[in-house]
N, C-alpha and C positions, 0 to 999 in steps of 0.2 A: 338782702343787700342794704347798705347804706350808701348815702352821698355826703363826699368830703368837697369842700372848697377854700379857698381864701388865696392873701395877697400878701406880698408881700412891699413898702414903699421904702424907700431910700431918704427922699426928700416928704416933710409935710406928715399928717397923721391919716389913719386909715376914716376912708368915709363910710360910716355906718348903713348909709343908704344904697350904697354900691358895693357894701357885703352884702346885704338883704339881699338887693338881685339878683346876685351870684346865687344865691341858695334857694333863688324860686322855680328855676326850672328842675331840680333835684328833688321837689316835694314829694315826687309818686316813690323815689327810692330809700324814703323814712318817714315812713308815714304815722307812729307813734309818739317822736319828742322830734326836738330840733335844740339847736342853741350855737352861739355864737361869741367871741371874744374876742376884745381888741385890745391889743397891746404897744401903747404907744410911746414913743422914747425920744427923745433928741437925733440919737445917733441915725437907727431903721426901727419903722414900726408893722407889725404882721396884726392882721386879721385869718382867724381860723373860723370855720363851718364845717358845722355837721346835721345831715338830717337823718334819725334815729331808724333804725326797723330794730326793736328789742327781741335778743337772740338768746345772750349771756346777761344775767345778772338783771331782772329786768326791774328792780326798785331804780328811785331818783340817784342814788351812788354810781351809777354805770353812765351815768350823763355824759356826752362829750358836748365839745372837747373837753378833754383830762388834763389835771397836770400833777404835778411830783408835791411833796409837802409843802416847799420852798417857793413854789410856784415858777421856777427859774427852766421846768419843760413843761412844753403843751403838744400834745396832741392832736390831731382827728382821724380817726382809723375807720377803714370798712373791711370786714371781713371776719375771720373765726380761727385763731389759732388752738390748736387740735393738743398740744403739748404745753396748754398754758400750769392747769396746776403743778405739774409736774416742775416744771422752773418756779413758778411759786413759791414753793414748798423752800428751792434752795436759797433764792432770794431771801427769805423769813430767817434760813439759820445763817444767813450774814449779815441779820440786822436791818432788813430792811421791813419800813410797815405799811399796812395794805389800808385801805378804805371802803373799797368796794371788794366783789367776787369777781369781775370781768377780765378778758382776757385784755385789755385795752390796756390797763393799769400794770400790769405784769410787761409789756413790751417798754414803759415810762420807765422802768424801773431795771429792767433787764440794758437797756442802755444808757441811764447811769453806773452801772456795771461793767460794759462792754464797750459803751461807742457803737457806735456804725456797728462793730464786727458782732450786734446784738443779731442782723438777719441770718447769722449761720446756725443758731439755736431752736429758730421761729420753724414750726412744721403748722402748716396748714395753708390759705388763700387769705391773702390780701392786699391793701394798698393804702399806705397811711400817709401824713403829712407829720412830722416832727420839729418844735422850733425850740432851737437851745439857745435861751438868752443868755448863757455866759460866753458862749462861744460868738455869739450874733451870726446864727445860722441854722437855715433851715433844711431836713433832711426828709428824702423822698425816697421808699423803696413799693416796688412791686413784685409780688410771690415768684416765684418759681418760671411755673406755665403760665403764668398771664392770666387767673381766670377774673382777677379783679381791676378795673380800669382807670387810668391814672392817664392824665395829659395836662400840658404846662408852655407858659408862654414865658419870653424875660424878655423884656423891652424897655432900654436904657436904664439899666438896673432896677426895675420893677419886674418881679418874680408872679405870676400868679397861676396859680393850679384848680384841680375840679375835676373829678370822677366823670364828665362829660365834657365837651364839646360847648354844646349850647350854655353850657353856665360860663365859661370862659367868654365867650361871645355879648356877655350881658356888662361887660368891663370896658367902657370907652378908649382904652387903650391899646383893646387888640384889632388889628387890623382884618375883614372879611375877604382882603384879596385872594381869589384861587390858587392853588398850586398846582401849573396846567401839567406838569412832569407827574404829580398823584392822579393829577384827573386821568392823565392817558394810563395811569397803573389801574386805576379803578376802573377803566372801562375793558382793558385786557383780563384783569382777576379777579373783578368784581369787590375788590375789597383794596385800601390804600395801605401799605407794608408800611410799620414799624421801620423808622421812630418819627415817621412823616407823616401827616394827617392830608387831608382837602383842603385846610388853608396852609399857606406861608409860614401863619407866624406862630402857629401851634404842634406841636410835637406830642408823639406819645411818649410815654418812659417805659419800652421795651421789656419783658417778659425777663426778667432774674437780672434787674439790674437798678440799681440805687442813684440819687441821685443829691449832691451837696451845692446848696446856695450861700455862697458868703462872700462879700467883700462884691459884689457887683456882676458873679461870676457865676457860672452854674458848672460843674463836671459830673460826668455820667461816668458809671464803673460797673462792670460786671463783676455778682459776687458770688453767679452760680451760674452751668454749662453744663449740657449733659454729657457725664461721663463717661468717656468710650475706652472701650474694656477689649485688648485682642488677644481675645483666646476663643476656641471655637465650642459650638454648639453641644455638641455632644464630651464637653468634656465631665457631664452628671448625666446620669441618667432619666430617660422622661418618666419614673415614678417620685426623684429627687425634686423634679422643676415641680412637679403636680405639688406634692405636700410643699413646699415653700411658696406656691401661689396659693394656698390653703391659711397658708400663716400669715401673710403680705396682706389679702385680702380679711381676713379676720382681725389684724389689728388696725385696718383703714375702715371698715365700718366701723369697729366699737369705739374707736378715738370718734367718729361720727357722730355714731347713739350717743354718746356720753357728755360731750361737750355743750350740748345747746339744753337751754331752760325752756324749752319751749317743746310742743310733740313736733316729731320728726317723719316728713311723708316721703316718699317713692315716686319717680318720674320715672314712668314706665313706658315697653314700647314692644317688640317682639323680640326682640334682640339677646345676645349671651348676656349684657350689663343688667336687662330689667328679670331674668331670671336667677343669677347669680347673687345678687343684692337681698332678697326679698329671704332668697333661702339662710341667707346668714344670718340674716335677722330674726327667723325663725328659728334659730339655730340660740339663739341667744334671751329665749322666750319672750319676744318684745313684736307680737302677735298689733299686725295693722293692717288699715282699709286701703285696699291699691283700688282706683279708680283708673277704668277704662270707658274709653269713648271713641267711635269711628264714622265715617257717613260713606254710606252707600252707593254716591255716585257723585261726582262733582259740580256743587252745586250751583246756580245761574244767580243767585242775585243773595244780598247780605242777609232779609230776611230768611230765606230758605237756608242759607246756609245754620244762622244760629238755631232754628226748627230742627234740621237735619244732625246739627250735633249732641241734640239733644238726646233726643231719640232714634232707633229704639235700641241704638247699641248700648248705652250708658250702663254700666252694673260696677258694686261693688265685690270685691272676691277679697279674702282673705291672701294676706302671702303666704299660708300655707297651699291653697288649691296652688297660685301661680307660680309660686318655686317647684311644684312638682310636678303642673304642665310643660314650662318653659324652661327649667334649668336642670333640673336630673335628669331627665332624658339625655340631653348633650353634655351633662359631666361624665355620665356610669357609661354615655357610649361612645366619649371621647377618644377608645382606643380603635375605633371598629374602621375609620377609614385613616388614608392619610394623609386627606387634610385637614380633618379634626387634629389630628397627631400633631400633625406641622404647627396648625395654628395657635393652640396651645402655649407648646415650648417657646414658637417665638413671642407669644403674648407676654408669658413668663419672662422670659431674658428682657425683654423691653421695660418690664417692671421693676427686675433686677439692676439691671442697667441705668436706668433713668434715675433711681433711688425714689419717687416720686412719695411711696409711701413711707416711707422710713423719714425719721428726723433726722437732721445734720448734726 
């Protein structure tokens, strides 16, 4: 993960001192580079942040924030698009040029091409901040399912953003009053629903929805919804949904394996995800160390407990041993009850249905 931040001002230039603090609480979520840019004009002037964890492309050319040749977009993005060379590739044969190998620079360029309607191309997780100086506007989207985090305050035409909370908070402009309407949500669900946060005057930006700042103004758009499909269950058969979750699942790991410049590990657990995963990978000879660990009874105090996770469950296994403990078993005898059966197809259809894996 990386942390994105910055501001936007109306009146006056960006204070460099109150970019910095926006980007010290974000330290643990780029802990490799950082960097910062400020862009100041008469009209509005934007400060961008970013603090680096190097994923893609990990020489100084992957630096953010990015921006186009001209210098007229700037970026800050956190996340890993899965389908970036692949747009590259066609970017190139219309004339456009690269500088670096990351996905970061491919999304600059993909919407000088497209506009906005660049997030219907984008397959993977993330949540960037984009500022078009000719347009004097700045645009905000987040992935799909939400897995990367994005929240923003606008206070008397002052825009400001930040992958957290607490970096937003470090800006004298945003107010800490509660939002006792979220408080009573968070105390009912344990958690405050989109696109309302615990204070007032901070908002999330909701899970497949973009968002445009310009002229004083913020509007929010959906640019993705999951698709509902009414035709029923059984109109293929459960050996048809089997090989198509066979496919679906083989090109979401290998867009996975392939994408990042870095080794790529396994979050494991007993579950159908931590057997299914490990066995694909083994399936695609890219042989790794799955790390397991458990404690034995629960423990009384913080020393005991990091003792107890240490030992004596701790072991390395091959994802060959753990794919053919944990995932052949319940794949080759996924037809023997019926709710293996059930579970399956409707896992299938859900996959099918959502498009989650597949690019737009």
């Amino acid at each position: 993960m990386c942390g994105i931040y910055g501001y936007l001002s109306p009146t006056g230039t960006i204070d460099p001192t109150i970019l910095r603090r926006m980007g010290h609480p974000l330290k643990h979520r780029g802990p490799d580079d950082e960097g910062e840019v400020i862009l100041d004009s008469s009209e509005v002037s934007v400060g961008l942040g970013h603090k680096r964890l190097s994923i893609i492309d990990l020489s100084p050319a992957g630096k953010q924030p990015m921006a186009n040749e001209d210098e007229t977009i700037w970026i800050t993005f956190n996340g890993e698009i899965y389908n970036f060379r692949e747009i590259r590739k066609e970017l190139e044969g219309k004339g456009h040029k690269f500088r670096s190998h990351s996905d970061t620079e491919v999304i600059v360029h993909l919407y000088e091409e497209l506009g906005t309607k660049c997030l219907e191309r984008l397959n993977g997780m993330f949540a960037f901040a984009l500022w078009d100086a000719k347009q004097k506007s700045l645009f905000l989207a987040r992935d799909r399912t939400g897995k990367k985090p994005l929240h923003y305050c606008v206070h008397r035409g002052h825009f400001l953003f930040a992958s957290e909370i607490k970096a937003l908070l470090q800006h004298p402009l945003v107010s800490r009053e509660i939002d006792l309407k979220s408080l009573n949500k968070y105390l009912a669900y344990e958690y405050v629903p989109a696109p309302n946060s615990i204070f007032k005057a901070i908002k999330k930006l909701e899970p497949g929805y973009c968002l445009l700042f310009r002229g004083g103004a913020a509007v929010t758009s959906q640019y993705w919804d999951i698709p509902m499909e009414d035709y029923p269950i059984s109109d293929r058969t459960e050996a048809q949904y089997i090989d198509e979750l066979k496919e679906l699942l083989e090109r979401a790991v290998t867009a996975r394996l392939e994408a990042a410049d870095v080794p790529v590990g396994l979050f494991v657990s007993g579950g159908l995800d931590s057997g299914v995963l490990p066995r694909w990978r083994e399936e695609r000879k890219k042989i790794c160390n799955v790390s397991a660990s458990a404690l034995r009874k629960r423990p009384s105090t913080k020393a005991d407990m990091r003792s107890r996770s240490r030992a004596p469950w701790e072991s390395n296994i091959t994802s060959r041993s753990f794919a053919r403990r944990k995932c052949c078993t319940w794949w080759n005898g996924c037809r023997k009850s019926s709710m293996s059966r059930w579970r399956i197809l409707l896992f299938c259809r859900s996959i099918c249905s959502l498009n989650l894996l597949r690019s737009t």
